[in-house]
Every structure is written in structure tokens, then in C-alpha cells.
N, C-alpha and C positions, 0 to 999 in steps of 0.2 A: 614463598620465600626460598632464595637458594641457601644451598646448604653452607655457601662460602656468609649469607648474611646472618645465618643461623651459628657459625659458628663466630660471627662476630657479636653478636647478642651476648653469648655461652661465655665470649671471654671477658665483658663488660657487664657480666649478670647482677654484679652486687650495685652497679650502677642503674642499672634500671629498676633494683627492688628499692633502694634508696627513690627513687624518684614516682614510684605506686602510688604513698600517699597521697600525693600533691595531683599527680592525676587523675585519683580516686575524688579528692577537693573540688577539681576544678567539673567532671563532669558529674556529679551529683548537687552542688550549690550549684552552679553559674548555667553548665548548658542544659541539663535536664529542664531547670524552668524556665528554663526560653520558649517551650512550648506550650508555656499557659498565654505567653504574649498571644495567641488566636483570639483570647478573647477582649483585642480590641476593636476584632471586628464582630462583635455580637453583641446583643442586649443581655449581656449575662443574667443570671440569676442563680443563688448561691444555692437554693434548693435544686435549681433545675440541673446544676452544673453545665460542662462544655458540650459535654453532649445533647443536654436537651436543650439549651438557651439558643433563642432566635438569633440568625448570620445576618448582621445591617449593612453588612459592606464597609467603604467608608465613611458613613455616617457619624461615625465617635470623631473621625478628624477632622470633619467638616466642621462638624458643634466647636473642636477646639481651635480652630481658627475665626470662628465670626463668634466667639467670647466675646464682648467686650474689652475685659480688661488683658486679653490677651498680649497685645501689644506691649500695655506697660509692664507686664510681668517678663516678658522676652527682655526688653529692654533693660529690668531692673539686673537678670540672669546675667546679660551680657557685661552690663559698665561692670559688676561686682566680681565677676569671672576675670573680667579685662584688667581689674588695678589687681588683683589677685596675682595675676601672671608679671604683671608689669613691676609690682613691687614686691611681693611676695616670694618668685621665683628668686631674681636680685639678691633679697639678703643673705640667703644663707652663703653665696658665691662672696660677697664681699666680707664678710662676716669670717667665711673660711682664710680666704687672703688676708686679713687682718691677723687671723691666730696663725697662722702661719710664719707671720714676722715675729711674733713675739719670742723672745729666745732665754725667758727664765723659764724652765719646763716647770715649777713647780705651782707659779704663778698660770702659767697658760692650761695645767692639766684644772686648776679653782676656777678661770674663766668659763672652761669647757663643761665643769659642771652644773656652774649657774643657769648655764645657756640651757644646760637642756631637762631640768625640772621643767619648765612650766609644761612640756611635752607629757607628764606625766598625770595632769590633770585637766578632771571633766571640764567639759563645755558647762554645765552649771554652774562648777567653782568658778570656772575661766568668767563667768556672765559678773557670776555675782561681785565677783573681785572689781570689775570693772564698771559696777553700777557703783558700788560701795566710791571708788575713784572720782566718778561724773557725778557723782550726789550732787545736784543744784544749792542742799544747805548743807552737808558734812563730808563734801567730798573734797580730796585737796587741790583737783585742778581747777575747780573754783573760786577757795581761799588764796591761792597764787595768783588768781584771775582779779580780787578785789585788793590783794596790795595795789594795784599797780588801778586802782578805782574804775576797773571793770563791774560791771553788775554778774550776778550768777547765771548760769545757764543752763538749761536742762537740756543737754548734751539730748540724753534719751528719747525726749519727746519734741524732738523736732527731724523734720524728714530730711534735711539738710546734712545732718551729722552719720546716720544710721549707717549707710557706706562705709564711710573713714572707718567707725570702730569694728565693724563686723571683718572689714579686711586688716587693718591694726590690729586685733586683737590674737588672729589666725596669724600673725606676724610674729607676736610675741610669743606664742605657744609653740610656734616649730621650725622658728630661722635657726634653733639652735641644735635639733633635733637636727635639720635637714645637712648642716653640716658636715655631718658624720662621714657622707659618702666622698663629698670633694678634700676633706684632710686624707680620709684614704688614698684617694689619688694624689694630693702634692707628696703623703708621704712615698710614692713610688717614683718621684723624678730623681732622677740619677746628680747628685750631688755636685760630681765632678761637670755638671755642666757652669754650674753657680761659679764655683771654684775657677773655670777657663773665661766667663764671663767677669770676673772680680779680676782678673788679672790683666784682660782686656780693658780695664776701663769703665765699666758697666755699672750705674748707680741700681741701688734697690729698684726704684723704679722701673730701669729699663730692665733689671731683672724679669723684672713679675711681668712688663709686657711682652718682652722676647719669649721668654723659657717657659714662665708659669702658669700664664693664662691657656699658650698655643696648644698646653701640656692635659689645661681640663678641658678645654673643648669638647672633645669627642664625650664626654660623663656630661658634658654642660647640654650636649644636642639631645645626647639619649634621654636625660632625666627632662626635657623640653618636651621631648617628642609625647611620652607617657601623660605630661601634667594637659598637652593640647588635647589629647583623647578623653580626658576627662572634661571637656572645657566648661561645658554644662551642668557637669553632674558635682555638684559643691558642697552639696549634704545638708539635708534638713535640719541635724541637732545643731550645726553650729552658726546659721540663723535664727532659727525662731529663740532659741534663751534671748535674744534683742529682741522681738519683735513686740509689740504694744500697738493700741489704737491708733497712736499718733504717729508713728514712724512706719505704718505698711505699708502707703502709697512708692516711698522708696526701698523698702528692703522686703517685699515679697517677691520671691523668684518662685521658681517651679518644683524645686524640692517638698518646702512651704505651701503651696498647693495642693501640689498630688496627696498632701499627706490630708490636709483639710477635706477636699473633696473625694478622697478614696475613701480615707479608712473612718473618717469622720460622717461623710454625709453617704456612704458605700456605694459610690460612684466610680465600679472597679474599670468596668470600660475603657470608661472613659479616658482617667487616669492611666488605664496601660499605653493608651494611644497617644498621650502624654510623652510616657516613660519612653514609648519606640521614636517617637519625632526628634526625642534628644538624644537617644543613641544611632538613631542614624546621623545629625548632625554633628555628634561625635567622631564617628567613622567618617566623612568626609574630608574635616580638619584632621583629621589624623593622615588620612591619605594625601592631601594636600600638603601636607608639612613634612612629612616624612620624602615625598616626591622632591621639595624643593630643597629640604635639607641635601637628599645625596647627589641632588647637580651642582650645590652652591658647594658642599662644604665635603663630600664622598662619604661621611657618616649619616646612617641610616639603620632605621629598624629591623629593614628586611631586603 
């Protein structure tokens, strides 16, 4: 390192101690165990560890492609990933535009609150709130279901429904959480554009599509870019509290899996070869998204 970069360190020093932790975080969690991933090419064995357990190649990937239920479990991964992003991304952006109009602050700082409790609770309370809701005999979307001489329905245990609520529910826990970041942003649009646009002529309307939307974009690509690198990875807690006999044929994904057959049936292998096919398929959508973001739109990751 030259001495000109050295004394660039020296005069940004409190910056770089400030930022140790986070780098001390990321390579002791995240890259140091990336090197247990080798053992999805071995027959591990817990006593024998990495060292002594047999190298099968890829035999662990082979196995997890001629599963049987392989497919459906892809499939399930993807539709519930896919309305995740499709609806879930969405609200919080419309939801932002929305408080954004509102102009009694004391009113909109009570909206801003309601919105974002449920953020603040588990996926058990979150399940059980919403079983307590679906009850087929004491739940109220039922009772509104038999005014109107609907019969009752077990929301829960039909494979029909388990999608809707699993991404509904992920809806209502953090469109108001997710928030936070695009109010940030509207509140740094320059006022006086409003103000030359109102003077011009310019309804709300064409306000929010000229000035305020053009404005989150670039926050709207990036927070895209992040949720598409994740696209697989949708977290085992906030499935399985749904999951039951009757509803897995549509809501087991690969989270729900890995966890059954790793840690339940100690199928670590296997499972890791699992874990890598979906972080590479991560990585690919991320590069592919990120690629077409900065030809389409010049915002981009990297």
C-alpha cells in the first residue's frame, strides 16, 4: 500500500474502526462457513467430520434432482417467491405514496404506527392470529362468509388457499415496516418542484407520476435488486407455522425441506447441496437483474 493510500486510511481512521464490526460480522457468520459447503460433496458423517468423511462428487445433486417430489417443491418455491415479489414488493411502494398524500401529520404519524406493529411480531403470533381468523367455526371470515349463506371453509386445510395466506400474511407483517425506506426518500424530494408543478397546472396525480415516482426509482431498483438475490431463500419460520397434512402438497418449498431432511432426518449433505443449488440460482437472478436494470434504467448494484 502506498503511502499516499496509507495516509488516506490515517485520515478516514475513525471510519474504518466504525465499520470492523460489521466486517468482523460478515467474515466470521457468513464467509467463514461457506467452507463447510464442501461437504455437499461427501457422505458426511458427524463423527467422522470433513476430514475423514468419504468425497462422492456430485452424487448429493444428482440424488436431489431425480427426488421425486423435487419438482413440486421447485414449483411450490417459485409461484410463492413469484406473488411474494409480485405483491408484496408493491405494497409497501403504494402504501408509501398513499402517506405521503396525507396532510394531517398527526393523523399520518397514527397511520404510520399501526402500520408497523405487526412488524414487531413472531411468525407464531402472526400464524396463530390468522388461524384464530380462518377458524372454519369461530373465525370471523367465515361468519361474514355465512351472512351472505356461504358455508364455512377451512381456509387451512385445503391446498388451494395455503399460498394466498402464507404471502398475505408476509404482507400484513411488513408492507408497513418496509415503508420506512421510500418515506425516507419522498421526504428528500425538493418541495419546490411540487410548488412549480402546482403552478403549472399539475393535478396530484400527475404530480406523483412526473416528480414522485421518477424520484423513488432508483430506492425502488435497488431494494428489487436485493429482494431478487434472495428469490429462493423465503425462510423456513414463516412457512411451516401454516404448514399441516393437508396443505403441503402446495406450500412446501425448500426452506421446509432442508430443515426436515437435514436437521430432522440428519441428511447434512444432502441438504447442503440443496442450500448451494439455491444460492447459486440466486446469484444468477441477481446478476441477470442487476445486468438489465443498468441498460434499462442506469441504476445498478455494482
Amino acid at each position: 500500500m502506498t503511502s499516499r493510500k496509507l495516509a488516506l486510511v490515517w485520515k478516514h481512521k475513525a471510519l474504518y474502526l466504525i465499520a470492523l464490526p460489521g466486517i468482523a460480522y460478515f467474515i466470521i457468520f457468513k464467509y467463514i462457513p461457506i467452507m463447510g459447503s464442501v461437504i455437499a460433496f461427501q457422505d458426511y458423517n458427524i463423527f467422522q467430520g470433513i476430514t475423514g468423511s468419504a468425497w462422492v462428487g456430485l452424487e448429493q445433486f444428482e440424488r436431489m434432482f431425480q427426488y421425486p417430489e423435487f419438482l413440486r417443491i421447485l414449483k411450490n418455491t417459485l409461484l410463492i417467491n413469484l406473488y411474494d415479489i409480485v405483491f408484496g414488493f408493491s405494497a409497501p411502494i403504494i402504501l408509501a405514496l398513499m402517506l405521503n398524500e396525507v396532510r394531517k401529520m398527526l393523523a399520518k404519524r397514527i397511520i404510520q404506527t399501526i402500520v408497523y406493529m405487526p412488524h414487531f411480531l413472531s411468525w407464531v403470533i402472526i400464524s396463530g392470529i390468522f388461524i384464530g381468523i380462518l377458524s372454519p367455526s369461530t373465525g370471523m371470515v367465515n361468519h361474514f362468509l355465512n351472512l351472505f349463506g356461504i358455508d364455512s371453509i377451512y381456509f387451512l386445510g385445503e391446498d388451494s388457499f395455503i399460498r394466498t395466506i402464507i404471502v398475505g400474511s408476509g404482507m400484513w407483517r411488513e408492507t408497513g415496516w418496509s415503508t420506512i425506506i421510500y418515506l425516507a426518500a419522498l421526504a428528500g424530494i425538493n418541495p419546490q418542484l411540487y410548488e412549480a408543478a402546482d403552478i403549472d397546472g399539475a393535478n396530484r396525480w400527475q404530480q406523483t407520476w412526473k416528480i414522485t415516482l421518477p424520484t423513488l426509482m432508483p430506492t425502488i431498483m435497488m431494494l428489487f435488486l436485493l429482494q431478487i438475490g434472495n428469490f429462493l431463500d423465503f425462510g423456513f419460520e414463516r412457512v411451516d407455522v401454516f404448514l399441516n397434512p393437508f396443505n403441503r402438497v402446495n406450500g412446501e418449498i425448500f426452506d421446509t425441506y432442508i430443515y426436515e431432511a437435514g436437521l430432522l432426518q440428519n441428511q447434512y449433505s444432502y441438504t447442503t447441496a440443496i442450500g448451494i443449488f439455491k444460492s447459486v440460482v440466486g446469484l444468477i437472478l441477481l446478476v441477470g437483474a442487476n445486468f438489465v436494470s443498468r441498460k434499462t434504467t442506469g441504476n445498478s448494484l455494482y
